[in-house]
C-alpha positions as YAML, in Angstrom:
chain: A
units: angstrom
residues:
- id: 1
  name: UNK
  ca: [0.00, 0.00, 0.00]
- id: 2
  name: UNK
  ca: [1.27, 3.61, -1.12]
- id: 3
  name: UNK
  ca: [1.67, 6.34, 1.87]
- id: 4
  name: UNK
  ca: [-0.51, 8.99, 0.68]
- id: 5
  name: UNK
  ca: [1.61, 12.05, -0.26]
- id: 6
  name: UNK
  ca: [4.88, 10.00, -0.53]
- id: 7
  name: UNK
  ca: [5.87, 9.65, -4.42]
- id: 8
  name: UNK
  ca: [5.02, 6.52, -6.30]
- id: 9
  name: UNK
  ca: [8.44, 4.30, -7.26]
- id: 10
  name: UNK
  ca: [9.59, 5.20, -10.13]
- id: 11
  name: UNK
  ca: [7.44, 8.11, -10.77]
- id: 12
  name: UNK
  ca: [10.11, 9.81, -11.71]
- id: 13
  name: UNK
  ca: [10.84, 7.76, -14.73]
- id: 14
  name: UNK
  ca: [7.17, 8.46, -15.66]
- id: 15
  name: UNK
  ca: [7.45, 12.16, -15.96]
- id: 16
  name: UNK
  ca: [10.30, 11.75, -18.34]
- id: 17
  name: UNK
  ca: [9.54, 12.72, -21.36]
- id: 18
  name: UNK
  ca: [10.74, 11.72, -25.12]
- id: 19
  name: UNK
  ca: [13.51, 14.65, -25.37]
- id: 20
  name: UNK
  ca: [14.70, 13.67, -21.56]
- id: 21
  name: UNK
  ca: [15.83, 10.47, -22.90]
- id: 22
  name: UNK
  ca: [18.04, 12.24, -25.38]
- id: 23
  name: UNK
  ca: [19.00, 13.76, -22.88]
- id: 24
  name: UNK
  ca: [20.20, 11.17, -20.68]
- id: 25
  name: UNK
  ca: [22.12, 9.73, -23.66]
- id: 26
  name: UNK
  ca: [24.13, 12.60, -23.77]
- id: 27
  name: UNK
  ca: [24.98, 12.31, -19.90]
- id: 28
  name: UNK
  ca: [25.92, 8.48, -20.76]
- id: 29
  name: UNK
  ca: [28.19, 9.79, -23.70]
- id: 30
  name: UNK
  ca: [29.99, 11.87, -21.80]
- id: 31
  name: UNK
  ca: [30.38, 9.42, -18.81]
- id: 32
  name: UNK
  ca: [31.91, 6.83, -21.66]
- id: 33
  name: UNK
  ca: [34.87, 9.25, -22.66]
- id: 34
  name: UNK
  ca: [35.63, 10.10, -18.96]
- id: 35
  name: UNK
  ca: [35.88, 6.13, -18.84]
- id: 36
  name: UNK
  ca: [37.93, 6.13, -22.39]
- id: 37
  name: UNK
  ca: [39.79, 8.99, -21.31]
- id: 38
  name: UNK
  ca: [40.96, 6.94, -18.08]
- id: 39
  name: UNK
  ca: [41.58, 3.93, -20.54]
- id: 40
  name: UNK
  ca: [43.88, 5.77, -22.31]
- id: 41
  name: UNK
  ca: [45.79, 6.83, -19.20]
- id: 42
  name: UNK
  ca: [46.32, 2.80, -18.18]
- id: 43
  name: UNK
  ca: [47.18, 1.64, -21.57]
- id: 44
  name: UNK
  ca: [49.14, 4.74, -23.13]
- id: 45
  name: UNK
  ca: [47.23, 3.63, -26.64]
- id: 46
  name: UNK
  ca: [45.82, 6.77, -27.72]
- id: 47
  name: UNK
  ca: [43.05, 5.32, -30.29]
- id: 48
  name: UNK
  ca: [41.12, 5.86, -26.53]
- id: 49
  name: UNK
  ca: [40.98, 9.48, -26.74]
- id: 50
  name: UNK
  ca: [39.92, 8.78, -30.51]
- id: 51
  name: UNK
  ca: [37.10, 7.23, -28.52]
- id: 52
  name: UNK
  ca: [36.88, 9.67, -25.91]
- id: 53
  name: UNK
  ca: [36.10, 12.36, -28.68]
- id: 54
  name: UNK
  ca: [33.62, 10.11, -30.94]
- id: 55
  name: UNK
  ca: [31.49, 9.77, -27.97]
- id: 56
  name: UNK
  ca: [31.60, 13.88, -27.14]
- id: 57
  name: UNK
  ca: [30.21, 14.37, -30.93]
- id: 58
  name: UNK
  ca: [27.71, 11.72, -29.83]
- id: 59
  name: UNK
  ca: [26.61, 13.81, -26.82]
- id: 60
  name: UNK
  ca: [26.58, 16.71, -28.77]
- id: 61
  name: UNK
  ca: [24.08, 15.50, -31.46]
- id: 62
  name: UNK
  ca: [22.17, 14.07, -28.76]
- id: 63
  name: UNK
  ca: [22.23, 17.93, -27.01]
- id: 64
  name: UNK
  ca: [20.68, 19.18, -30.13]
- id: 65
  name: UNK
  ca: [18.14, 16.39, -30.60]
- id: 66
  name: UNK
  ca: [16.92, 16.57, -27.09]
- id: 67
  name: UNK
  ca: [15.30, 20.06, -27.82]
- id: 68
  name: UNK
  ca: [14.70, 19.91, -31.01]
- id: 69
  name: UNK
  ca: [12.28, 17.15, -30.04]
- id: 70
  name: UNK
  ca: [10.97, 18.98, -27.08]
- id: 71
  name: UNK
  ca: [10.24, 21.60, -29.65]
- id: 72
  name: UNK
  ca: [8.56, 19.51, -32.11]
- id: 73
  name: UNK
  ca: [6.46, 17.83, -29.23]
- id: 74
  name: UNK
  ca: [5.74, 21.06, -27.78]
- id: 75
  name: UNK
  ca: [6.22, 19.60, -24.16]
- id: 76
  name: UNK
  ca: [9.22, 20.77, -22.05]
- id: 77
  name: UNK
  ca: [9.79, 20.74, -18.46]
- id: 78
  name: UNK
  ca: [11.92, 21.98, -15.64]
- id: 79
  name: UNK
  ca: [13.56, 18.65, -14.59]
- id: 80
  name: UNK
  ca: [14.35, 18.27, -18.46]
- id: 81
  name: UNK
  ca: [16.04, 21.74, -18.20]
- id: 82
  name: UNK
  ca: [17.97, 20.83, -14.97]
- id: 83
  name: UNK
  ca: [19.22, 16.87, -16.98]
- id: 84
  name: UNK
  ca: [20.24, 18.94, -19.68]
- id: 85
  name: UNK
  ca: [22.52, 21.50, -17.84]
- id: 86
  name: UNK
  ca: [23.75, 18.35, -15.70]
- id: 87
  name: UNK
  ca: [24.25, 16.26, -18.43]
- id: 88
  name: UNK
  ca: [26.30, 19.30, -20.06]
- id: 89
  name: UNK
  ca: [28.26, 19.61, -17.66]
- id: 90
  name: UNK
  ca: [29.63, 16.17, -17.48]
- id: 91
  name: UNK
  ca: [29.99, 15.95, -21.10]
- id: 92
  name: UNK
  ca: [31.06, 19.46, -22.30]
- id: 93
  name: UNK
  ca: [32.93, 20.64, -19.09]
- id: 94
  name: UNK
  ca: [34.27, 17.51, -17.07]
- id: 95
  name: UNK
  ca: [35.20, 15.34, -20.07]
- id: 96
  name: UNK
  ca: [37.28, 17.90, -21.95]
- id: 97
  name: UNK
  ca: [39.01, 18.84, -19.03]
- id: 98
  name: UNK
  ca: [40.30, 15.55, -18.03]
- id: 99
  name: UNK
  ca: [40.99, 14.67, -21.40]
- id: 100
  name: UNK
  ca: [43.61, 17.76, -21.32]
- id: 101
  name: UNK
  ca: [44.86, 16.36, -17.97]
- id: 102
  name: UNK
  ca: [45.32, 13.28, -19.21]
- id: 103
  name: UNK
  ca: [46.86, 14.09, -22.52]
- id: 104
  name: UNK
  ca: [50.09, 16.33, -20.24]
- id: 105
  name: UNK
  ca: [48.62, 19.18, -19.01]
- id: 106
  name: UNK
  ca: [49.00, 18.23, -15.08]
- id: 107
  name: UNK
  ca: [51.04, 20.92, -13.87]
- id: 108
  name: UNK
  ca: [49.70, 22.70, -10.74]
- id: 109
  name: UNK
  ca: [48.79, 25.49, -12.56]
- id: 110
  name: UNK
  ca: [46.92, 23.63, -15.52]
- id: 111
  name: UNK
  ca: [45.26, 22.17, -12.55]
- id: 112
  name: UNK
  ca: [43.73, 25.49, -11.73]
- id: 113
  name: UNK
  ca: [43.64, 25.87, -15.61]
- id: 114
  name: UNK
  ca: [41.26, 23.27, -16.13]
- id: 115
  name: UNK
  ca: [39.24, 23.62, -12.76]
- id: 116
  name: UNK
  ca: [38.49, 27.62, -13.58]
- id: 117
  name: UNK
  ca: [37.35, 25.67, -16.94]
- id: 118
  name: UNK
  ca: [34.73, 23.37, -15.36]
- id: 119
  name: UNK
  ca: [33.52, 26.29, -12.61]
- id: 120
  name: UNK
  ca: [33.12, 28.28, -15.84]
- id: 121
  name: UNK
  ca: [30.91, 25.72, -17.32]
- id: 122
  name: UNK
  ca: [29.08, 25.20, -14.08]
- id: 123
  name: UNK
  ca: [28.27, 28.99, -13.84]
- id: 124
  name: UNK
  ca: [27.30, 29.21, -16.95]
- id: 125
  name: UNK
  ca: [24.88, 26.77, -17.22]
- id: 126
  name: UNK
  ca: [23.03, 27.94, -13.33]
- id: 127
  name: UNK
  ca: [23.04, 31.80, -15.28]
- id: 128
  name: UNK
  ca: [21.29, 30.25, -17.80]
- id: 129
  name: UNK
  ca: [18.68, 28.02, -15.91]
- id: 130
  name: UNK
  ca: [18.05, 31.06, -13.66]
- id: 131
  name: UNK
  ca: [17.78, 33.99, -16.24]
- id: 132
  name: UNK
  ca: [16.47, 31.80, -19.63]
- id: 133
  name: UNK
  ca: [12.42, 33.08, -18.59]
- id: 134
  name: UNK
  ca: [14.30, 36.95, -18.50]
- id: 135
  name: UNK
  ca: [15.98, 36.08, -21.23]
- id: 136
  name: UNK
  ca: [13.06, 34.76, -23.80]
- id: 137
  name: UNK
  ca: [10.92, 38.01, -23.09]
- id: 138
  name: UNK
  ca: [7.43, 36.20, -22.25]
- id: 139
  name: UNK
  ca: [7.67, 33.77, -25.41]
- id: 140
  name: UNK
  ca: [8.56, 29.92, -25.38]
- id: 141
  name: UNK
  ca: [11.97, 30.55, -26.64]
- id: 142
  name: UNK
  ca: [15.54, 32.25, -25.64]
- id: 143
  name: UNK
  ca: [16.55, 34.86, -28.18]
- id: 144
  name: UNK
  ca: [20.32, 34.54, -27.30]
- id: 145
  name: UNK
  ca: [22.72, 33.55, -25.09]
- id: 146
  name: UNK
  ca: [24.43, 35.15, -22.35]
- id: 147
  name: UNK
  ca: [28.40, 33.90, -23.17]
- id: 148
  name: UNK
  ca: [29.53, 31.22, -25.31]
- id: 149
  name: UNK
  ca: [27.55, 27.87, -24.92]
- id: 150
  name: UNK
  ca: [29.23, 25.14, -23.11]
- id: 151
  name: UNK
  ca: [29.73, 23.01, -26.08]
- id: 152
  name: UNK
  ca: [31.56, 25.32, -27.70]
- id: 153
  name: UNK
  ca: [34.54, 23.21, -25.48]
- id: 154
  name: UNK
  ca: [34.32, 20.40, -28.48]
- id: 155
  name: UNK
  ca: [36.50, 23.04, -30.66]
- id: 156
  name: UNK
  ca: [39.20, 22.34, -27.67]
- id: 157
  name: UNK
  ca: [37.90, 18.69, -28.35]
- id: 158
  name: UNK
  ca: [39.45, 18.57, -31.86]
- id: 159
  name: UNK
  ca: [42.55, 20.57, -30.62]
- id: 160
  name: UNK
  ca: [43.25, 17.79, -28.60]
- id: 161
  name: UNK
  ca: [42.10, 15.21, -31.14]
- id: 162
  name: UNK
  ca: [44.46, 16.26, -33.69]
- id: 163
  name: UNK
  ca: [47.08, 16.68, -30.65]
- id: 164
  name: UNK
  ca: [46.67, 12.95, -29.94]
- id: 165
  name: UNK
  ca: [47.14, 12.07, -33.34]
- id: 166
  name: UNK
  ca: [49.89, 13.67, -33.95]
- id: 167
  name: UNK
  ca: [51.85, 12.13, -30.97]
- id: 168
  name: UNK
  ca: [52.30, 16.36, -29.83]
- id: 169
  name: UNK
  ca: [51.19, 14.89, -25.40]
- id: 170
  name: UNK
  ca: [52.60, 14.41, -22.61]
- id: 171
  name: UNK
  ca: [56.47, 15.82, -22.94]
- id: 172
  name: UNK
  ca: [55.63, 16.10, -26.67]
- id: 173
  name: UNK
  ca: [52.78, 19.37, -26.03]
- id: 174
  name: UNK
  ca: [52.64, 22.10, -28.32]
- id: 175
  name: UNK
  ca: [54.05, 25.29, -26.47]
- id: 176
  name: UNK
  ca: [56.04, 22.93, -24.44]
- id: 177
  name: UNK
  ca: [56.14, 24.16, -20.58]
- id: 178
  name: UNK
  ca: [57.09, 26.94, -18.49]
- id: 179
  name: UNK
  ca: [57.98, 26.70, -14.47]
- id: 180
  name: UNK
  ca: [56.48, 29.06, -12.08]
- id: 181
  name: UNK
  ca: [57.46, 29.42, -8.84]
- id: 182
  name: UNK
  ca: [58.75, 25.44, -9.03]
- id: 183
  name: UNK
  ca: [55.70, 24.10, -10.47]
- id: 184
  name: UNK
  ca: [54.59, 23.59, -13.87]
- id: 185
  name: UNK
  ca: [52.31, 25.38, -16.40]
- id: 186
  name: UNK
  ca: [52.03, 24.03, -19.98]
- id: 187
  name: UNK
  ca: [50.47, 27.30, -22.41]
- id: 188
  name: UNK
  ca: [48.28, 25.12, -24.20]
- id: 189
  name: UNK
  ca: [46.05, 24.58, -20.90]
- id: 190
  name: UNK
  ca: [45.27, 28.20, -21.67]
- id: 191
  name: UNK
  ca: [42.77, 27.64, -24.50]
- id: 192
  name: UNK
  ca: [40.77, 26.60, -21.70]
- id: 193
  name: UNK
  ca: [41.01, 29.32, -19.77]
- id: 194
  name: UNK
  ca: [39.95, 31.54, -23.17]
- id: 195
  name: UNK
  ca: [36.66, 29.05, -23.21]
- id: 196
  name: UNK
  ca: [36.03, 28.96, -19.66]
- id: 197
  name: UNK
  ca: [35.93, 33.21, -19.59]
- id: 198
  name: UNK
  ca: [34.19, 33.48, -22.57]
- id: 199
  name: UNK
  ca: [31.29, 31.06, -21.35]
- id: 200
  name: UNK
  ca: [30.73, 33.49, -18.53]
- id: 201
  name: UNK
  ca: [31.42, 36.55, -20.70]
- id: 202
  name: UNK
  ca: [28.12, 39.07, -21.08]
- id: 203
  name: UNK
  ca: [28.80, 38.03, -25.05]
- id: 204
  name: UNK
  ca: [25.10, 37.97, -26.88]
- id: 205
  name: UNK
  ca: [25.10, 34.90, -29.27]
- id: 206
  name: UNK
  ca: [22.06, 34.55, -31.09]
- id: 207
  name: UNK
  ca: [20.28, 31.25, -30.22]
- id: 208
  name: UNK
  ca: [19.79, 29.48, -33.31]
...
């Protein structure tokens, strides 16, 4: 017998609706090149962060699907905005920046690097979720953004795709590294730093 005013199990899975699942695949994407990403770190063989980066497109498309369908069914909902800044985050935030851990930037200061990176992400996406109503001016749909997107990150994505490929980690890096104050700070880690201040930038970019 159900306590009266205590949820039903697994009602939650019954207000999900057809975009949330797109969603969710996103989330899982992103989850599978953290777990490629950490592959790649046990076995050295980089054809993991090939992987890694496949499965960030994937999350991508899925990003785009998941309102285009909520669109098209004309039903939308606040949990499905609060998956899809979650699932962001893990995806376009998290993922890249352990990638570029992984791939040689681990100096202390690319450590800060890449954390500003994901706080950046983080922020960006509660702005969002808080302002988006202010934002769409009374209709169903924002006019623009406030900073870059958070997927924007998958341009550092290929960056580090083509770095991969080209054997230019670990030692190897582009820009090579610097030493500050006896720790270590390798100039490519500052691409992120570009992304992560233009995400919470007052930029306008039109919402497509």
């Amino acid at each position: 017998m159900t306590t009266p005013g205590k949820p039903k199990p697994f009602s939650m899975i019954r207000e999900f609706q057809l975009a949330d699942w797109f969603t969710l695949g996103n989330a899982i994407s992103g989850v599978g090149a953290l777990f490629s990403t950490m592959t790649y770190l046990q076995t050295g063989d980089t054809r993991h962060i090939h992987f890694a980066c496949a499965l960030l497109v994937a999350a991508l498309i899925f990003d785009v699907l998941d309102g285009r369908i909520a669109r098209w069914r004309q039903k939308t909902s606040d949990i499905g905005r609060e998956l899809d800044s979650l699932a962001d985050i893990i995806s376009f935030g998290v993922a890249p920046a352990v990638m570029g851990y992984a791939l040689g930037m681990n100096g202390l200061f690319d450590r800060i690097v890449l954390a500003y990176f994901v706080a950046c992400g983080v922020s960006r996406l509660a702005r969002y979720n808080v302002t988006a109503e202010e934002l769409s001016a009374g209709g169903d749909k924002v006019k623009y953004f406030e900073g870059t997107p958070i997927p924007t990150s998958l341009l550092i994505v290929g960056i580090l795709f083509f770095a991969a490929s080209t054997g230019a980690v670990g030692g190897s890096l582009w820009f090579g590294e610097l030493t500050l104050g006896g720790f270590k700070l390798h100039p490519l880690v500052l691409m992120f730093a570009l992304s992560g201040s233009l995400m919470i930038s007052r930029i306008r970019v039109p919402k497509p």
